[in-house]
N, C-alpha and C positions, 0 to 999 in steps of 0.2 A: 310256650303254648303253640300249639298248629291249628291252625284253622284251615280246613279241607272246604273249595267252594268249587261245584260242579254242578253241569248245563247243557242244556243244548246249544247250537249255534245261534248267537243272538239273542239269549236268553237275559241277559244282563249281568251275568256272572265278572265279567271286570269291573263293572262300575261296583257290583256290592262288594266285591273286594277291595276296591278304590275305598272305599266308605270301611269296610271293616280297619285296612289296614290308618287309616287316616283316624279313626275312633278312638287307636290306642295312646293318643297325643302327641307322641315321640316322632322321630325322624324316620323317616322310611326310606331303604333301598328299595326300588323297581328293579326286578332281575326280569331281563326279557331273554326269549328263546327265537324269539322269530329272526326267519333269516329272511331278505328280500329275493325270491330268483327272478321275478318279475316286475314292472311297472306298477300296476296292482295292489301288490302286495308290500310295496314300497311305500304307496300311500296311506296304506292301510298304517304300518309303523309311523310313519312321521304324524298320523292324527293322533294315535297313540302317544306318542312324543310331546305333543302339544296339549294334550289334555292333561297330562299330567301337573300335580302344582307344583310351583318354582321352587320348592325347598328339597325337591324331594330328588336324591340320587337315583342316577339310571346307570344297571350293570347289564352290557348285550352280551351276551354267553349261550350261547347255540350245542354246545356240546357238552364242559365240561363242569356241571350245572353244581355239583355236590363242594369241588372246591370254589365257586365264585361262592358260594352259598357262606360256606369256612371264611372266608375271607369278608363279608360284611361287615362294614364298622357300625352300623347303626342298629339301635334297639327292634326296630321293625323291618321284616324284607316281606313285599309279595313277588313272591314268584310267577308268572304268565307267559306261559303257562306249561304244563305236562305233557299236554297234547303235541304240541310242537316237538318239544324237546324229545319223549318217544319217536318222531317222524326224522326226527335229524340223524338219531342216534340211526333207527334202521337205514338209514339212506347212506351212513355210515358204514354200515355193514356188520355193525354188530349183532353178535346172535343174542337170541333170546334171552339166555342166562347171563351174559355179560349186562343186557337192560338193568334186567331185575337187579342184576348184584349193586349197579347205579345207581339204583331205586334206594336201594337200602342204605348206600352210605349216604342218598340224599336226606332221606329220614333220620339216619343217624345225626347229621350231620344237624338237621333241624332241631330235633331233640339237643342235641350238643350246647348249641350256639345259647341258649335261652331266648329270652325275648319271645314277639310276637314273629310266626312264620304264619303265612298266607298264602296258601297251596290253590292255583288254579287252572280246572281240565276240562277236559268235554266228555259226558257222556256219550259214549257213542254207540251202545248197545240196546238203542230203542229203534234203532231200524232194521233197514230190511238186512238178511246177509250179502255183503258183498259180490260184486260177480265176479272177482282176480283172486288171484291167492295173496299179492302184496298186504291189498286192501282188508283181507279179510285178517293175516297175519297182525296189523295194524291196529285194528279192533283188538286181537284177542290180550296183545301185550303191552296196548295202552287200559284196556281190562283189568288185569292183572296190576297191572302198576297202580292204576288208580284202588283196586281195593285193599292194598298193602296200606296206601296212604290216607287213604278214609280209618283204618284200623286203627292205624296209628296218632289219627286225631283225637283232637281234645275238642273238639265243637267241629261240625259239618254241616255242607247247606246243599240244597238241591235248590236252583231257578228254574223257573217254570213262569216262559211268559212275563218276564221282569217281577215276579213272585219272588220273594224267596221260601224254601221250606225246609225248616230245618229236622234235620234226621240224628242227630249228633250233640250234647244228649238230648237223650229223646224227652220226648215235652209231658211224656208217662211213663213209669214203670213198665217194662217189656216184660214180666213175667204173670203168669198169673196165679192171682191168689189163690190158696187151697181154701 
């Protein structure tokens, strides 16, 4: 099963993946993408780090996210997040289509494993357009990536405001009746 959880900044999108993935009983892999280039950003992980509960395995993988993914021993992996892991990849220098093709053997790879996967990104298409071309590039293929991965869920959540809301299935019938 995948469970796709996406957000704004701050939204609470880790903690209810903390909570989804920790729901399914089992052992959880934490697969993180963050890298530290900063002071900052450094403490930001190491709270991360310490929030997390003491059973629970951490895989730091900044790049090669599809086979850390292959290689999980455990019934449960959350991944944290997409977001990142797109920004590594372009900083990287890979082009668009190599992402996407990442993408898909990440999915593959989710779908493969069985068990519970726990997918989490940022919405970032509820702002203004960016003013760079990197930034904007960023949006469009962290876009794309995350609506390959919503697709490919089996349950999805929007946060909103430490809300959750779930899109995924949908809590009615999307068609309507003749």
């Amino acid at each position: 099963m995948i469970v796709f959880v996406t957000g704004g900044a701050r939204s609470g999108k880790s903690t209810f993946a903390e909570r989804r993935a920790a729901a399914s009983g089992e052992t959880v892999t934490y697969l993180a993408t963050a890298q530290a280039f900063d002071a900052e950003m450094e403490d930001r992980i190491n709270r991360h780090r310490a929030d997390r509960p003491a059973g629970w395995l951490t895989v730091e993988e900044p790049l090669d996210v599809p086979a850390a993914l292959r290689a999980a021993s455990t019934p449960t992996v959350l991944l944290d997040c997409l977001s990142l892991w797109v920004s590594n990849l372009l900083l990287a220098d890979l082009d668009d289509d190599a992402i996407l093709a990442r993408a898909g053997a990440l999915l593959a790879a989710a779908r493969a494993r069985g068990g519970l996967t726990v997918l989490v990104t940022n919405e970032v298409g509820f702002g203004i357009v960016p003013d760079n071309a990197l930034a904007r590039r960023f949006r469009d293929v962290l876009g794309w990536v995350n609506q390959r991965a919503a697709a490919a869920s089996d349950e999805a959540w929007l946060l909103v405001s430490g809300l959750p809301v779930r899109l995924k299935p949908a809590p009615f019938p999307l068609t309507t009746p003749h």
